[in-house]
N, CA, C and O atoms as CSV, one atom per row, in Angstrom:
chain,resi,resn,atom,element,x,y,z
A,1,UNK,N,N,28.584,36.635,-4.826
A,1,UNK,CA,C,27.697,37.574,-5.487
A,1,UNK,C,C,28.445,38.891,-5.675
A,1,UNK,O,O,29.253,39.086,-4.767
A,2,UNK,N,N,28.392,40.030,-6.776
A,2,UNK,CA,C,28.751,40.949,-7.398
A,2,UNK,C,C,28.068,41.653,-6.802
A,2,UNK,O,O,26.887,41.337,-6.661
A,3,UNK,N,N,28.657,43.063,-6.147
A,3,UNK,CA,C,27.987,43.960,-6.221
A,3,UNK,C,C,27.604,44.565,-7.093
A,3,UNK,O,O,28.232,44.229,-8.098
A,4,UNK,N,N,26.779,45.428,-7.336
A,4,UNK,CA,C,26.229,46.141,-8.492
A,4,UNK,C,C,26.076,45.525,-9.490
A,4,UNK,O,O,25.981,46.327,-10.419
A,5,UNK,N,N,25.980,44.317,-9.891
A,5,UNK,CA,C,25.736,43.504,-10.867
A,5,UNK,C,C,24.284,42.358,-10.691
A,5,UNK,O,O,23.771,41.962,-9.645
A,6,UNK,N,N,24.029,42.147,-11.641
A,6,UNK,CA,C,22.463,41.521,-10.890
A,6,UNK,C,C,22.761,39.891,-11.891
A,6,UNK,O,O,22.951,39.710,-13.093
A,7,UNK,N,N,22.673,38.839,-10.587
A,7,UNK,CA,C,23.349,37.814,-10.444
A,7,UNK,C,C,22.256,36.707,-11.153
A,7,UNK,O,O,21.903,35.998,-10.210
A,8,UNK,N,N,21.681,36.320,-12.179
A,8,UNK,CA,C,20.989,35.481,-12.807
A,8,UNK,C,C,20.988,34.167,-12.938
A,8,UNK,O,O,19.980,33.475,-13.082
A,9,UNK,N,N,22.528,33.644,-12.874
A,9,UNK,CA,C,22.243,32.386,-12.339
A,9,UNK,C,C,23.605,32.282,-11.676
A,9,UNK,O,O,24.443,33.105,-12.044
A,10,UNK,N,N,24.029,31.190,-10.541
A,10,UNK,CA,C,25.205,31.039,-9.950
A,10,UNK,C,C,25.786,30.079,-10.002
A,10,UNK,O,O,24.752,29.634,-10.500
A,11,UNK,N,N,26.460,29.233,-9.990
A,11,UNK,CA,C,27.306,27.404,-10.497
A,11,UNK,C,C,28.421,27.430,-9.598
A,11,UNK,O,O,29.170,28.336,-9.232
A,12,UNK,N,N,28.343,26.180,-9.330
A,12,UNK,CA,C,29.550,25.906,-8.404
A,12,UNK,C,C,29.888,24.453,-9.394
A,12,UNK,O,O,29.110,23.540,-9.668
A,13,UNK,N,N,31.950,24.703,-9.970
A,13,UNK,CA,C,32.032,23.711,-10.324
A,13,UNK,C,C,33.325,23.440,-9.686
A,13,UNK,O,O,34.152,24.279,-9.332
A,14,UNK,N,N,33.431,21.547,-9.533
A,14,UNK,CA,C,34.759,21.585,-9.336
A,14,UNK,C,C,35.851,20.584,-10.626
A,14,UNK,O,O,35.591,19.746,-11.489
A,15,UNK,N,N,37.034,21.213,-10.161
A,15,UNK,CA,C,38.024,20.487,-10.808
A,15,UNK,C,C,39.032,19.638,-10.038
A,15,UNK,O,O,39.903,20.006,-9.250
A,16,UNK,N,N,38.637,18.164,-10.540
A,16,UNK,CA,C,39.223,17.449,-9.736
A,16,UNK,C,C,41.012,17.072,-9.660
A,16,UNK,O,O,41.284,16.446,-10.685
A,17,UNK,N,N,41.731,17.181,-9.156
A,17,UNK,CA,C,43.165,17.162,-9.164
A,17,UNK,C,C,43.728,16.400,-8.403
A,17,UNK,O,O,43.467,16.313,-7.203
A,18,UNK,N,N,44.939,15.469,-9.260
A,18,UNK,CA,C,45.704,14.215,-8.154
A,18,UNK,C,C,47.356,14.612,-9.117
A,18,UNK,O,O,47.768,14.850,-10.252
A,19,UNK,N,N,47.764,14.476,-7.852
A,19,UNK,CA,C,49.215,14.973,-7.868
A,19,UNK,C,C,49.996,13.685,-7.363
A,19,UNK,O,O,49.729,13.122,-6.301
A,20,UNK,N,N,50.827,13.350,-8.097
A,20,UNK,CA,C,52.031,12.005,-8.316
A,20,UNK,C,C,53.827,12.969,-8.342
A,20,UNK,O,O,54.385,13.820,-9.034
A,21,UNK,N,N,54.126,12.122,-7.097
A,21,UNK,CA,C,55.526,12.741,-7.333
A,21,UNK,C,C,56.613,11.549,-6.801
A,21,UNK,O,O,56.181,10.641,-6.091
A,22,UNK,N,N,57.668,11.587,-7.082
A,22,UNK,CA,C,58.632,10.995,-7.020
A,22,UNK,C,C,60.141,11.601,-6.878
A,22,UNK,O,O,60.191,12.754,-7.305
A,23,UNK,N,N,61.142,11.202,-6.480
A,23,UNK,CA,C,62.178,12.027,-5.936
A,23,UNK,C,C,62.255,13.339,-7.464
A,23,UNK,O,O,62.080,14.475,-7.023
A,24,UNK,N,N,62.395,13.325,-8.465
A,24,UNK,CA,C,62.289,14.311,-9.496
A,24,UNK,C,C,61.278,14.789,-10.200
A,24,UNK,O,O,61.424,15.681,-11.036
A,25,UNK,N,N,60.102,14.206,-9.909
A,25,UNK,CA,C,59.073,14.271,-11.205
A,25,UNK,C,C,57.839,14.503,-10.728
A,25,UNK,O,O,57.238,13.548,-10.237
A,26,UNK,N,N,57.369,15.473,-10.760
A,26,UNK,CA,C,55.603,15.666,-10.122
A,26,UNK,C,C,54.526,16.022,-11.105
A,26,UNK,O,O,54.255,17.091,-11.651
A,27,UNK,N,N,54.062,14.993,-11.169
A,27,UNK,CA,C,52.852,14.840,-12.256
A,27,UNK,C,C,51.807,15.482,-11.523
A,27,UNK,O,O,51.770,15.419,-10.294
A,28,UNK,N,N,50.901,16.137,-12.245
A,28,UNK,CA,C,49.398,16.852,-11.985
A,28,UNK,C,C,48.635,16.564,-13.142
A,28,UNK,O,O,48.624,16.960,-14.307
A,29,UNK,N,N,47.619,15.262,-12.049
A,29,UNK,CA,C,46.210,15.333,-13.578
A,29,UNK,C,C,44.977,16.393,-13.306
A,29,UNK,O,O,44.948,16.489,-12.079
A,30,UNK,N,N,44.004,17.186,-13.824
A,30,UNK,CA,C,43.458,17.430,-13.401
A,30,UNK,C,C,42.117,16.935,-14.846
A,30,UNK,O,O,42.352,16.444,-15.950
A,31,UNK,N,N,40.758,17.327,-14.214
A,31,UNK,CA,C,39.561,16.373,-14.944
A,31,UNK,C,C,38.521,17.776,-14.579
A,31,UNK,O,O,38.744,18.562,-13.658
A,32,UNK,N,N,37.453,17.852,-15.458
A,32,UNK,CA,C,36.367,18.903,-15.314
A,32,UNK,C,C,35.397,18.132,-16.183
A,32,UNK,O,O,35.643,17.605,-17.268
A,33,UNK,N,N,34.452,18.151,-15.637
A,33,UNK,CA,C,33.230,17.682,-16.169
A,33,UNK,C,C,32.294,19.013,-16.016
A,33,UNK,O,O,32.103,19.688,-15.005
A,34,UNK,N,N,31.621,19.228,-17.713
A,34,UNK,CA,C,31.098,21.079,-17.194
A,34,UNK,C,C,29.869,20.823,-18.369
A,34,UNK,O,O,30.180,20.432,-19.495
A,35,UNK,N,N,28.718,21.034,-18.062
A,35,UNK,CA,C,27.254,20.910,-19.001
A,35,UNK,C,C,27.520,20.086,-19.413
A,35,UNK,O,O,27.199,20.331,-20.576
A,36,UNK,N,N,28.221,18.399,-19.436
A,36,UNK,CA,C,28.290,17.950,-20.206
A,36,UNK,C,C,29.507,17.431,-21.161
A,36,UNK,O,O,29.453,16.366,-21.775
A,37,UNK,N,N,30.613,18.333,-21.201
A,37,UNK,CA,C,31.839,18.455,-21.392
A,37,UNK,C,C,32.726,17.704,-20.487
A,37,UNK,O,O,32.762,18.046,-19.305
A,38,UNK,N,N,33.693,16.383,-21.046
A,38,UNK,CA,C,34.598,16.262,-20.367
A,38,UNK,C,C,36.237,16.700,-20.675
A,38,UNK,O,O,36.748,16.380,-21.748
A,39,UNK,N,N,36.804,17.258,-19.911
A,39,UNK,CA,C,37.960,17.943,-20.123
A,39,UNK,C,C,39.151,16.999,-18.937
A,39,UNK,O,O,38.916,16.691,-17.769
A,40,UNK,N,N,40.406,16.726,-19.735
A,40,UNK,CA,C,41.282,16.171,-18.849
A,40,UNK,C,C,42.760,17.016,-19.293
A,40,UNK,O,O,42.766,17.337,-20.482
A,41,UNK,N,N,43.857,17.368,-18.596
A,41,UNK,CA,C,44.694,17.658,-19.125
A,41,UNK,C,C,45.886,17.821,-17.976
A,41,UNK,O,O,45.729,18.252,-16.833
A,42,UNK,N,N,46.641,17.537,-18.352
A,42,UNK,CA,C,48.211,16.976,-17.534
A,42,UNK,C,C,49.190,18.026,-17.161
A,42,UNK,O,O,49.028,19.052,-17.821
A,43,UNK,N,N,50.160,18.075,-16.297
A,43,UNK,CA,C,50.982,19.380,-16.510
A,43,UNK,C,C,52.435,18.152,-15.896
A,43,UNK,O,O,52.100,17.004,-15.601
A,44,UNK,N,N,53.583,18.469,-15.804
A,44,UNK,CA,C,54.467,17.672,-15.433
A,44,UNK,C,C,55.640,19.079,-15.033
A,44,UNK,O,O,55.679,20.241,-15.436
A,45,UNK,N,N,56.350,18.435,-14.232
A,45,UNK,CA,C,57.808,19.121,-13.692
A,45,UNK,C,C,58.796,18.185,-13.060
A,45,UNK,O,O,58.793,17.238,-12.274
A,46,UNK,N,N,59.608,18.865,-13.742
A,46,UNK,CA,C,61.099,18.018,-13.654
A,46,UNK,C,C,62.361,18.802,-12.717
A,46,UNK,O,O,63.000,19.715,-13.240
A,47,UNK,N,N,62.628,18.393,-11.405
A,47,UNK,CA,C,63.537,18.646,-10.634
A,47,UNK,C,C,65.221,18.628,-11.609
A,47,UNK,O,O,65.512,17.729,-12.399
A,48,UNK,N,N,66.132,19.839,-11.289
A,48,UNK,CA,C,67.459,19.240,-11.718
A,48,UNK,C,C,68.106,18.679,-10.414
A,48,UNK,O,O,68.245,19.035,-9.244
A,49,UNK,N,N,68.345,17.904,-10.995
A,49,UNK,CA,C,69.225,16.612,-9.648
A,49,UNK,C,C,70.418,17.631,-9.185
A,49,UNK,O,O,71.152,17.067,-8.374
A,50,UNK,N,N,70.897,19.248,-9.531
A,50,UNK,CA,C,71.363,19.301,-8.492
A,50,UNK,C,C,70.971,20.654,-7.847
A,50,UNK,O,O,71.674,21.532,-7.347
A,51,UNK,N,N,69.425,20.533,-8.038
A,51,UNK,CA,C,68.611,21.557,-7.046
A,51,UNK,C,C,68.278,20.785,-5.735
A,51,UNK,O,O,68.412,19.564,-5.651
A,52,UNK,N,N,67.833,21.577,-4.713
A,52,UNK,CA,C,67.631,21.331,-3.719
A,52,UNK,C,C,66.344,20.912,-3.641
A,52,UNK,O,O,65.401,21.671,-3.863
A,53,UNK,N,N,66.206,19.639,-3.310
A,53,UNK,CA,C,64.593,19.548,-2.969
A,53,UNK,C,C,63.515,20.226,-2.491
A,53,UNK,O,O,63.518,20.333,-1.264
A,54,UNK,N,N,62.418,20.813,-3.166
A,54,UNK,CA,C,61.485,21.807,-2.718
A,54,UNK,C,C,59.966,21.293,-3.803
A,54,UNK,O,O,59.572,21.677,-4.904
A,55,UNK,N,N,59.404,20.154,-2.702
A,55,UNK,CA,C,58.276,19.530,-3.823
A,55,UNK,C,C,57.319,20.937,-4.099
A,55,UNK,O,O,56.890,21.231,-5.216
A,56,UNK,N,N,57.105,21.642,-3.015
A,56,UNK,CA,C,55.902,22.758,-3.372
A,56,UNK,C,C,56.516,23.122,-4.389
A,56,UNK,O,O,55.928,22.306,-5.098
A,57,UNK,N,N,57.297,23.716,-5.217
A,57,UNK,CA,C,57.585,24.109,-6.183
A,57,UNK,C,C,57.415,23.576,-7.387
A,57,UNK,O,O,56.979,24.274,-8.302
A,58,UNK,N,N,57.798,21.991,-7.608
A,58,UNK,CA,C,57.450,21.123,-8.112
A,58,UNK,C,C,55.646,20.955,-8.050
A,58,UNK,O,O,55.332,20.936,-9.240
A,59,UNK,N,N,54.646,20.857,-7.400
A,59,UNK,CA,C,53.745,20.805,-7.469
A,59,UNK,C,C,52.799,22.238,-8.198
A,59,UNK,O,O,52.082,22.293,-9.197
A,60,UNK,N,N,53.148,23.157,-7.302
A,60,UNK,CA,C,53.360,24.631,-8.615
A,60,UNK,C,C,53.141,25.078,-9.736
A,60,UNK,O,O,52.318,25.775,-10.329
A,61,UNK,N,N,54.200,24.442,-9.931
A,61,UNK,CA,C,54.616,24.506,-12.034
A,61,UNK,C,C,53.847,23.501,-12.442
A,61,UNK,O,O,53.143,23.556,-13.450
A,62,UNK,N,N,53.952,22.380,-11.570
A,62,UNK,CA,C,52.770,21.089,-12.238
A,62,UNK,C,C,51.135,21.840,-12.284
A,62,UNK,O,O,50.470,22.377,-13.169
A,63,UNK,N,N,51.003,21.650,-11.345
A,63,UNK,CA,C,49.612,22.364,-11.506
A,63,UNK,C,C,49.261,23.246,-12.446
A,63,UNK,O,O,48.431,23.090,-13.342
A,64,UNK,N,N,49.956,24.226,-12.197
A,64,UNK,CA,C,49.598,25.359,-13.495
A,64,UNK,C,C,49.874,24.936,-14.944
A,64,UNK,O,O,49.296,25.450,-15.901
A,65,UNK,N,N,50.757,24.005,-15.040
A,65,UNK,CA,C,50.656,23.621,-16.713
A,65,UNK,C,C,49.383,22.865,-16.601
A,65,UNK,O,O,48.497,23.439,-17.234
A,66,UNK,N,N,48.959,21.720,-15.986
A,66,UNK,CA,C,47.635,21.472,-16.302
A,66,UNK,C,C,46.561,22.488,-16.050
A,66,UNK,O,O,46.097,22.803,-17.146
A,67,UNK,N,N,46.037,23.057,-15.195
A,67,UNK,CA,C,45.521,24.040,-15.337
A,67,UNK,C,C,45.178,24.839,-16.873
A,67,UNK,O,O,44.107,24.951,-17.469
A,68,UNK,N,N,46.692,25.378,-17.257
A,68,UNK,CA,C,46.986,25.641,-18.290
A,68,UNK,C,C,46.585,24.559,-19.544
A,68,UNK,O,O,46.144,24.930,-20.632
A,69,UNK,N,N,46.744,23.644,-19.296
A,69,UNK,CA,C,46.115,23.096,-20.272
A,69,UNK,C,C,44.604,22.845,-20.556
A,69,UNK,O,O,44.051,22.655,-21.639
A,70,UNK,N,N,44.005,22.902,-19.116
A,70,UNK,CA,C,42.648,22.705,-19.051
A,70,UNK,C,C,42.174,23.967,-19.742
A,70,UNK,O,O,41.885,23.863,-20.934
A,71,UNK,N,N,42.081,24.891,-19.278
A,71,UNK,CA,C,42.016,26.412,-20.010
A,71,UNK,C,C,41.805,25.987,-20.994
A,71,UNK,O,O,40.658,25.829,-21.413
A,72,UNK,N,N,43.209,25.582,-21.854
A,72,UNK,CA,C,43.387,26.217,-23.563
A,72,UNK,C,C,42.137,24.571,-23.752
A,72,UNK,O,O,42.530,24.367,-24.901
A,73,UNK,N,N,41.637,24.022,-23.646
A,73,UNK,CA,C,40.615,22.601,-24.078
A,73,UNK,C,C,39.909,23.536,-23.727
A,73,UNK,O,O,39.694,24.260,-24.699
A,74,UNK,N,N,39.313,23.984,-22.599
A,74,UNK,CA,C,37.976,24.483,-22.341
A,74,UNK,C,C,37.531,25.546,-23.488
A,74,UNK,O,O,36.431,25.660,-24.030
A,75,UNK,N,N,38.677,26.259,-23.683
A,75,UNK,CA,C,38.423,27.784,-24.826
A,75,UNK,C,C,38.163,26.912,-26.041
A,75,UNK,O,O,37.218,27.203,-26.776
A,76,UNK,N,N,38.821,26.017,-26.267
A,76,UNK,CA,C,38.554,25.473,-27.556
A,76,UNK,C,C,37.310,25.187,-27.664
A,76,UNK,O,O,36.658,25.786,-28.519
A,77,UNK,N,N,36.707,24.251,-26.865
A,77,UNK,CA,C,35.399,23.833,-27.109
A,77,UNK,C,C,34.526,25.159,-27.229
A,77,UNK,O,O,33.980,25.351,-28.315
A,78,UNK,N,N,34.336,26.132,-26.166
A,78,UNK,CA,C,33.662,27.195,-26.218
A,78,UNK,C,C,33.897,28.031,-27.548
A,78,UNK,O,O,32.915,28.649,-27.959
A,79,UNK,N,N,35.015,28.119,-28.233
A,79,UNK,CA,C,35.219,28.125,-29.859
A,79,UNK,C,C,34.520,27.576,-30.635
A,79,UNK,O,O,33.806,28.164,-31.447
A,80,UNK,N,N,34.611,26.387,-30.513
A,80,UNK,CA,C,34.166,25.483,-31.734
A,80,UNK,C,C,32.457,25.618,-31.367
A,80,UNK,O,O,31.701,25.785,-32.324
A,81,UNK,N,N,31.907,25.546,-30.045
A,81,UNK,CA,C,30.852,25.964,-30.224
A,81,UNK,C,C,30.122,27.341,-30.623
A,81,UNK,O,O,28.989,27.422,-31.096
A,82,UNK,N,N,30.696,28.041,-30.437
A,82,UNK,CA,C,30.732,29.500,-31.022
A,82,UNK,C,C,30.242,29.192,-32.671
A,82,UNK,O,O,29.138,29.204,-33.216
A,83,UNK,N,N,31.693,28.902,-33.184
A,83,UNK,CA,C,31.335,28.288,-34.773
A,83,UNK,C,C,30.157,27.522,-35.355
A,83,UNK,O,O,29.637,27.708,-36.454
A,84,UNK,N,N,29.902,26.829,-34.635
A,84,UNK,CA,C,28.758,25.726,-34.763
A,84,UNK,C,C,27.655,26.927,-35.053
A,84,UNK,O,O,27.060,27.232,-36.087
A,85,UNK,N,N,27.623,27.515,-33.646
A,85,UNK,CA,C,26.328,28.821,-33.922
A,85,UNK,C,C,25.705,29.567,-34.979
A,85,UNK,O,O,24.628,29.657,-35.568
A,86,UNK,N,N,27.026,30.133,-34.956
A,86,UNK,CA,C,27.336,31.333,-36.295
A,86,UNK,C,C,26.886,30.496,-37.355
A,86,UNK,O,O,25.859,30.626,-38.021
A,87,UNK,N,N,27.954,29.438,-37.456
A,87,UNK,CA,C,26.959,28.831,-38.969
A,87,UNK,C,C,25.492,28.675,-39.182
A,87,UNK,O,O,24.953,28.833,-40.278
A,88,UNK,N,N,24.718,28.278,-37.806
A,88,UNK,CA,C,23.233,28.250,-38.327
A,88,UNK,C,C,22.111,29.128,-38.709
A,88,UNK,O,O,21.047,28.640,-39.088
């Protein structure tokens, strides 16, 4: 809750996330289901074979590109519904 702000309705959502890795490659899916909306979107990272192994890092950059991708789907839809509006 906000202070000084008067709180009208509150939502708890989650985003579900599974992380795949292998000696170079750490995949991040993540999934949001929101009013109705399903949103999925991927992020990937690629180790150079002659860095030192450090998966948190790898998991990291994965994450945040999906993340990042979830974002830019979510804005879209909230766009396109926007548009929908305006037109009527």
């Amino acid at each position: 809750m906000l202070r000084g702000w008067e709180v009208l309705m509150e939502k708890n959502i989650t985003i579900a996330v599974h992380i795949e890795e292998d000696e170079s490659t750490t995949t991040v899916h993540t999934v949001l289901d929101l009013m109705g909306d399903h949103f999925e979107a991927k992020g990937r990272a690629k180790r150079n074979p002659s860095d030192e192994s450090m998966p948190v890092i790898g998991e990291e950059l994965a994450l945040a590109r999906a993340l990042n991708g979830l974002q830019t789907k979510v804005m879209e839809a909230a766009q396109t519904k926007i548009g929908e509006f305006l037109k009527e």
